[in-house]
LUMGU-810787 format. One record per residue (C-alpha): residue number from 1; residue in three letters; x, y, z. Coordinates in pm, 1 decimal. Example, Ala and Ser with C-alpha at 12.3 -4.5 7.8 and 13.67 -1.06 7.14 Angstrom:
<pts>
[1 ala [1230.0 -450.0 780.0]]
[2 ser [1367.0 -106.0 714.0]]
</pts>
This chain:
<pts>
[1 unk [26.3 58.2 7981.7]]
[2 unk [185.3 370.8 8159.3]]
[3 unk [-134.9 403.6 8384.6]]
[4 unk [-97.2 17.5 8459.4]]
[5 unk [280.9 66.2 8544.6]]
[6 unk [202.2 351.2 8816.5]]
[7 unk [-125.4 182.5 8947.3]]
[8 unk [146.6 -137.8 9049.9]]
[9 unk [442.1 150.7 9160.3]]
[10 unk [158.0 277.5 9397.4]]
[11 unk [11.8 -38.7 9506.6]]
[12 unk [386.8 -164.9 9582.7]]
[13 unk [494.4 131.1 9754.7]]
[14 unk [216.7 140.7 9985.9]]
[15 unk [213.4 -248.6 10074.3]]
[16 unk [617.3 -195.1 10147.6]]
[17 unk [575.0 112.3 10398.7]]
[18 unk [271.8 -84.9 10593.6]]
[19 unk [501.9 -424.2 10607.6]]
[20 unk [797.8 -171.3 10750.2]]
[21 unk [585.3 34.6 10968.9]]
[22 unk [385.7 -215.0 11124.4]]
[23 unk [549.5 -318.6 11474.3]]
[24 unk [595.8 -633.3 11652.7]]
[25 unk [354.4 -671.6 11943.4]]
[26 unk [460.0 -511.5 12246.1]]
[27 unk [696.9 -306.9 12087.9]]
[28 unk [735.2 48.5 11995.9]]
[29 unk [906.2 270.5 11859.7]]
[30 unk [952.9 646.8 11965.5]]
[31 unk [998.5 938.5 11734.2]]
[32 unk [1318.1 975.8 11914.6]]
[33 unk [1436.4 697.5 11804.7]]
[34 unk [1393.5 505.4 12125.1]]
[35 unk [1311.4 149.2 12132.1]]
[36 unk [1097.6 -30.6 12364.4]]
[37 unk [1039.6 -397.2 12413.5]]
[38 unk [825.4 -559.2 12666.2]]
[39 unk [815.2 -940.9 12526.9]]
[40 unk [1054.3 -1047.2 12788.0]]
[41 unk [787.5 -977.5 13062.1]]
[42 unk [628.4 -1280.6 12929.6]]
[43 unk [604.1 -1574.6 13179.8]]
[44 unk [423.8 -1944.7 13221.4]]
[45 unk [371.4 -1832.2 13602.9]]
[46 unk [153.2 -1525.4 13643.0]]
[47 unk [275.2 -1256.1 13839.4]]
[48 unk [96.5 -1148.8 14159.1]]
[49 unk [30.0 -839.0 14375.1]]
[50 unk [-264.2 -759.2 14617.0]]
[51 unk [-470.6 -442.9 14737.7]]
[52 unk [-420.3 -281.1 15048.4]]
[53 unk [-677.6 -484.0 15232.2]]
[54 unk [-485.8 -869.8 15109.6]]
[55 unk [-677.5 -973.5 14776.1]]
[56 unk [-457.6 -1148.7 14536.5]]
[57 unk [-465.1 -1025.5 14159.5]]
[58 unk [-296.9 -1203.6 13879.8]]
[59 unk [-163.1 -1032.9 13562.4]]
[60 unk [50.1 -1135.8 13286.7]]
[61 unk [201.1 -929.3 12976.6]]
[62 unk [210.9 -943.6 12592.8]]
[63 unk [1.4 -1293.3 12666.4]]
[64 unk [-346.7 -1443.0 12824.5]]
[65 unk [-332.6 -1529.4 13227.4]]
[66 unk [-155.2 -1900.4 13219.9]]
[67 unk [-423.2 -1988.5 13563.8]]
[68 unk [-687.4 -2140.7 13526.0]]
[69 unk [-1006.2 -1890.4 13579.6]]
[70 unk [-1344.4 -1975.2 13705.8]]
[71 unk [-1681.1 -1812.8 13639.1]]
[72 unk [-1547.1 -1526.4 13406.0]]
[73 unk [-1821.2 -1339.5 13263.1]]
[74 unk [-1645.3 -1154.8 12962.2]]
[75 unk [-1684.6 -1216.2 12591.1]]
[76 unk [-1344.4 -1360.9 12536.1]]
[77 unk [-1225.8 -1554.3 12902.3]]
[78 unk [-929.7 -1707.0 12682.7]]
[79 unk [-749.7 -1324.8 12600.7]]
[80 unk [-826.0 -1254.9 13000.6]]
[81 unk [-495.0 -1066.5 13098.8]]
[82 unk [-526.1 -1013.0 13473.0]]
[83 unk [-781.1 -1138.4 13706.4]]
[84 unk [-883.3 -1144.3 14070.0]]
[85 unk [-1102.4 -1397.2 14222.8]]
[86 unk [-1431.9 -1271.4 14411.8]]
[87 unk [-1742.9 -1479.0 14596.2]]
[88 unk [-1947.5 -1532.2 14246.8]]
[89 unk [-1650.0 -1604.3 14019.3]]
[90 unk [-1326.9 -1422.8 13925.6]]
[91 unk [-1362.3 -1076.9 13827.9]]
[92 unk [-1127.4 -963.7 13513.9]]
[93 unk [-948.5 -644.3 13520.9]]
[94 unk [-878.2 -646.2 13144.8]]
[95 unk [-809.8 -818.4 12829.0]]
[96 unk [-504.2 -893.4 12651.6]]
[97 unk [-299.3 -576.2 12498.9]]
[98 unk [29.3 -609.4 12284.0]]
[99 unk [-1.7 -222.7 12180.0]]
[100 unk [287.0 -21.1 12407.4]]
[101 unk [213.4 350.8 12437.7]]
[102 unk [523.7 561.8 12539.4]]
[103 unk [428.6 841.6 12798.1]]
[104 unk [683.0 1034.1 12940.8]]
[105 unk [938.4 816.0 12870.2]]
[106 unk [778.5 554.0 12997.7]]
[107 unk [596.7 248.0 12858.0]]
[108 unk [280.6 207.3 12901.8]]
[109 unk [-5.3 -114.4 12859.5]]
[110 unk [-376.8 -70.0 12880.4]]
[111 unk [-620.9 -370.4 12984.5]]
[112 unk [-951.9 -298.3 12883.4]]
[113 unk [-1307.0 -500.9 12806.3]]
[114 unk [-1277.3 -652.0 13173.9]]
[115 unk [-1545.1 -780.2 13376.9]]
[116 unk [-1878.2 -545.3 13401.5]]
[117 unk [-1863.9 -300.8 13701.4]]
[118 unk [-2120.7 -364.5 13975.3]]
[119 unk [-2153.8 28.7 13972.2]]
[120 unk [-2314.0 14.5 13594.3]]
[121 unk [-2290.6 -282.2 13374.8]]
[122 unk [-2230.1 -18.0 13101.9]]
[123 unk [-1885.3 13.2 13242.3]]
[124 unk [-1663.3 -245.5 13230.9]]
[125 unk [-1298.1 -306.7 13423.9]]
[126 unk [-958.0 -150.6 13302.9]]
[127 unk [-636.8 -141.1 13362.9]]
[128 unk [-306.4 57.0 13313.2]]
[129 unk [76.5 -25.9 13388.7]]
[130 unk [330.8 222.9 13397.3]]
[131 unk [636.5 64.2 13328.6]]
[132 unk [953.4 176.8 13531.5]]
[133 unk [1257.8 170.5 13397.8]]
[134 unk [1518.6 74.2 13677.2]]
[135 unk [1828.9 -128.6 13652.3]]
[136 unk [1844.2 -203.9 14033.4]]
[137 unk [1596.2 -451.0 14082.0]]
[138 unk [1638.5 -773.7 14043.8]]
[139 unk [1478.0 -1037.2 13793.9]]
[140 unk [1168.4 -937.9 13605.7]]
[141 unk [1064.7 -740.8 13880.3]]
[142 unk [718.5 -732.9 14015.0]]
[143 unk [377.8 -503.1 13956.3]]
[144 unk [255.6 -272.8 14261.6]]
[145 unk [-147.8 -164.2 14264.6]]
[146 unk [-88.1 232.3 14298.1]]
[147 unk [-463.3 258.5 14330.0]]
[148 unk [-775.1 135.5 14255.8]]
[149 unk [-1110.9 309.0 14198.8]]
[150 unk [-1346.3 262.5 14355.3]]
[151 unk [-1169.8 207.4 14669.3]]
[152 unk [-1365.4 -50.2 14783.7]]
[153 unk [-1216.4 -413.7 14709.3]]
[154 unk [-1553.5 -541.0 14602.5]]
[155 unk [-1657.6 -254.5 14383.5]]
[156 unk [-1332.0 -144.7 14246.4]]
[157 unk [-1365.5 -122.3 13858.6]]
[158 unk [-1015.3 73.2 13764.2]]
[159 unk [-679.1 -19.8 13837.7]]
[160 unk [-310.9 153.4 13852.1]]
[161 unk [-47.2 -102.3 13878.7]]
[162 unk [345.4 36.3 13833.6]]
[163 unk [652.4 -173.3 13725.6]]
[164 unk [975.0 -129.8 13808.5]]
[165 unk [1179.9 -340.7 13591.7]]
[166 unk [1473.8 -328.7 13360.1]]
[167 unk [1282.6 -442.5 13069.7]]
[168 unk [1098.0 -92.0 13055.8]]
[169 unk [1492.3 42.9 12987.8]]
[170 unk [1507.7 143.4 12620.7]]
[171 unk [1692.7 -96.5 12410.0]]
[172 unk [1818.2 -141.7 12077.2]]
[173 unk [1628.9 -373.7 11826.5]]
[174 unk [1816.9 -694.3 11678.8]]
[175 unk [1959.6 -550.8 11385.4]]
[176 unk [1997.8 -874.7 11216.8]]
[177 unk [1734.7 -1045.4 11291.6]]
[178 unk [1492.4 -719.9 11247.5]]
[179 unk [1678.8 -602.5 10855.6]]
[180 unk [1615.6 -984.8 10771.7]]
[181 unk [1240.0 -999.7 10840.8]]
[182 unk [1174.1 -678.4 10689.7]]
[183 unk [1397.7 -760.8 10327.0]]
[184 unk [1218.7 -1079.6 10387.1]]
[185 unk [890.0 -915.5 10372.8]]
[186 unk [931.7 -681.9 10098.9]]
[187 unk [1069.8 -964.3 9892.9]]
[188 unk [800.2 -1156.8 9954.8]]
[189 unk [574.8 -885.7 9870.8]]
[190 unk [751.9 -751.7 9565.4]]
[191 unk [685.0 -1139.7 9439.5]]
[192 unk [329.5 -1143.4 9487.5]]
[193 unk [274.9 -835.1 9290.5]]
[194 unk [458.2 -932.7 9009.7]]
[195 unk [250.2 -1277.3 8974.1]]
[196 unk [-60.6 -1101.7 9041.3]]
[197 unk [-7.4 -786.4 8804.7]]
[198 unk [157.7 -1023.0 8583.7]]
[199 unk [-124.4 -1252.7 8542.9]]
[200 unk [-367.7 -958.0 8494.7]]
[201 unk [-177.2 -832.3 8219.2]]
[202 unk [-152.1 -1138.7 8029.7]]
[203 unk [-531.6 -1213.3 8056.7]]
[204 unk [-624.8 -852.9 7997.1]]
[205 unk [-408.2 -704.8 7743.8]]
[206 unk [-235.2 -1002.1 7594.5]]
[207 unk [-554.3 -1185.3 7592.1]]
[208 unk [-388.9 -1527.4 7695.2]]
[209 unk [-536.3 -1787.0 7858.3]]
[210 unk [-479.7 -2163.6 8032.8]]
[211 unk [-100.7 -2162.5 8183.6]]
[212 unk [-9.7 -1903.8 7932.9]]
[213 unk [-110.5 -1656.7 8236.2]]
[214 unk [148.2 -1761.5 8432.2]]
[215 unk [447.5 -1522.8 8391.6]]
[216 unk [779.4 -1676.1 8311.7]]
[217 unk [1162.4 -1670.6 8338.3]]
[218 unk [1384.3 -1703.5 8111.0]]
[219 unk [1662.3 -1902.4 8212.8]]
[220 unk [1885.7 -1806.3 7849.7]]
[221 unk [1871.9 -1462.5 7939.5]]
[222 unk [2100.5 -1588.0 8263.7]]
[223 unk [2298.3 -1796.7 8107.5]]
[224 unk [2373.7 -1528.2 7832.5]]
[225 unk [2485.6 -1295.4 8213.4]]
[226 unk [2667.5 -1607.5 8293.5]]
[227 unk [2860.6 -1641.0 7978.6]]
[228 unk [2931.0 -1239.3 7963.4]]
[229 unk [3064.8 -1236.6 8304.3]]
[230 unk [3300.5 -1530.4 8200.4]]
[231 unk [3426.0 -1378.3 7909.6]]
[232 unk [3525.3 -1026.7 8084.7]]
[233 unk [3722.0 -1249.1 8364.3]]
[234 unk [3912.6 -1442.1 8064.1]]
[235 unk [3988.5 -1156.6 7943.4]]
[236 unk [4110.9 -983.3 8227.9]]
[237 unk [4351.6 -1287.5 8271.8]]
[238 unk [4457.7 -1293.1 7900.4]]
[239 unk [4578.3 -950.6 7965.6]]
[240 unk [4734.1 -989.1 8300.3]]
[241 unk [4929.4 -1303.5 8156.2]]
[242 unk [5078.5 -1054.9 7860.4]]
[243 unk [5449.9 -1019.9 7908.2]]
[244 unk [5437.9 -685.2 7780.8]]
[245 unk [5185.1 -567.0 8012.5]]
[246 unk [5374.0 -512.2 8299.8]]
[247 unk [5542.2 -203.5 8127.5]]
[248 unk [5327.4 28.3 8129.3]]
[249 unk [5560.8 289.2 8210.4]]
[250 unk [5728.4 214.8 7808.3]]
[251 unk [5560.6 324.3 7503.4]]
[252 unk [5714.9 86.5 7254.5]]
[253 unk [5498.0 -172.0 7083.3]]
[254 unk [5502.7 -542.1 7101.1]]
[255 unk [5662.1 -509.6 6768.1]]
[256 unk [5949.3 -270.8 6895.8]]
[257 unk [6026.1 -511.7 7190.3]]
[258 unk [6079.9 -775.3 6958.0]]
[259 unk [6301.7 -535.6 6750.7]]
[260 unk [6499.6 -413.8 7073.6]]
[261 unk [6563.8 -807.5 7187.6]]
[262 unk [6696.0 -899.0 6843.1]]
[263 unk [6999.1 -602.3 6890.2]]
[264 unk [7082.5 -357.2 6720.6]]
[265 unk [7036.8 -242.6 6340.5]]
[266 unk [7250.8 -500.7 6144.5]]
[267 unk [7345.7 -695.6 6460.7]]
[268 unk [7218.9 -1014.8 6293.4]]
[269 unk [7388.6 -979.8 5943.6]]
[270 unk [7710.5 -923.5 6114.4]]
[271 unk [7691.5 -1257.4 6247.7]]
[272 unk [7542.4 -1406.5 5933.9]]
[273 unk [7880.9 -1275.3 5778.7]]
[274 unk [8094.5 -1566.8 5649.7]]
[275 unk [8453.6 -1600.7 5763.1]]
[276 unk [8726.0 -1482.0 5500.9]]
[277 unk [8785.1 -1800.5 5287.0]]
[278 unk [8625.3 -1983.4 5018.5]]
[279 unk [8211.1 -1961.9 5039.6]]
[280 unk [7993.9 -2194.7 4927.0]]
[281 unk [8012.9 -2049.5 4536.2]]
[282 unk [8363.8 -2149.2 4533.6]]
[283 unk [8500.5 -1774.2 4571.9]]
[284 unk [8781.3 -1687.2 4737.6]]
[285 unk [8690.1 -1357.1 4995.0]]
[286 unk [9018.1 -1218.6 5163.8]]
</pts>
């Protein structure tokens, strides 16, 4: 039973730092603590930017080229990230990334599995954006081709494009929206685990079968919490509504204050004293 107990601690543990660790595409996280996040670079238009001698490239981030292509000759033309259109079709500079590398302090995106090279079909086209950080330009901003290799337009297999935009600025994740997912998550998985481990236990060690291996709840254990938690409030009331409970600074009893209201010693058998006279025997008291 122990060894059952700390295979499920184990199992749990590990699923819970994998759901936490894992990232949301094109974001990172630095060991710095920085926080990078590159899904507002996302567009229905694709952005443009040509070579030195006029050809037009399109690109898109953290998503597939929104134009239409024509002729691609790559495994996957739907996760095409940034194309450029040559005499025998358009020529792919990379597929679709969502992994962000931090270099420098700078974010980086790498496009690879692009069209075949005319150099050596063993090679096939990349890409890599540098992303700038830089609060002075306006709107998304747009990508510049640094350089291409070869240098030849027709030939060129490798591609340096940089960014200058504001969304490479580090930025702080949504709090809310990020603690939420992640209790969400580990909820979820904490769940799972205890149907699954409690199924195997009841088929393996309890040696039930049918519907009996479903694990159940007990809904009198929380009404039993229910009724304990009412009972402490009532009587937290009872004792706030005691008259004698507000001095706490006197020592005397509830029996004392009763004693101390009533007067002093033989206060009430002075009054029950009859007036001199006859009393009710008939004797005369002077």
């Amino acid at each position: 039973m122990s060894r059952i107990r700390a295979l499920w601690a184990i199992g749990l543990a590990a699923l819970v730092l994998g759901a936490v660790a894992d990232e949301i595409p094109c974001t990172t996280h630095t060991s710095d603590g920085q926080y990078f996040d590159l899904n507002p670079l996302k567009s229905s238009d694709d952005y443009k930017f040509k070579s030195p001698s006029g050809n037009e490239y399109k690109i898109n981030v953290c998503r597939p080229v929104a134009s239409e292509t024509w002729a691609l000759k790559v495994e996957k033309p739907e996760e095409v990230a940034g194309f450029v259109r040559r005499d025998h079709g358009d020529f792919s500079i990379g597929s679709m990334n969502t992994t962000v590398a931090v270099t420098d302090g700078h974010p980086v995106l790498t496009f690879t599995e692009g069209t075949a090279c005319s150099s050596s079909n063993d090679l096939r086209a990349s890409t890599v954006i540098r992303f700038v950080c830089d609060t002075s330009v306006s709107g998304m901003g747009q990508p510049q081709l640094i350089a291409q290799l070869p240098p030849s337009d027709e030939s060129a297999c490798a591609f340096f494009i940089e960014w200058r935009t504001h969304v490479a600025c580090p930025t702080h994740e949504n709090g809310s929206w990020g603690f939420m997912s992640i209790l969400a998550t580990i909820v979820g998985i904490v769940f799972g685990l205890y149907i699954v481990c409690s199924v195997f236990y009841n088929y393996f060690v309890l040696q039930l079968r049918g519907f009996d291996l479903v694990p159940r709840y007990s809904l009198f254990s929380l009404g039993d919490t229910i009724e304990f938690i009412r009972g402490c409030v009532e009587r937290i009331r009872s004792r706030g509504s005691d008259p004698w409970e507000g001095y706490r600074g006197v020592s005397a009893s509830h029996e004392e204050g009763v004693s101390i209201l009533s007067g002093p010693p033989g206060f009430l058998d002075e009054e029950d004293e009859e007036e001199d006279g006859m009393d009710r025997d008939g004797i005369i008291r002077l």
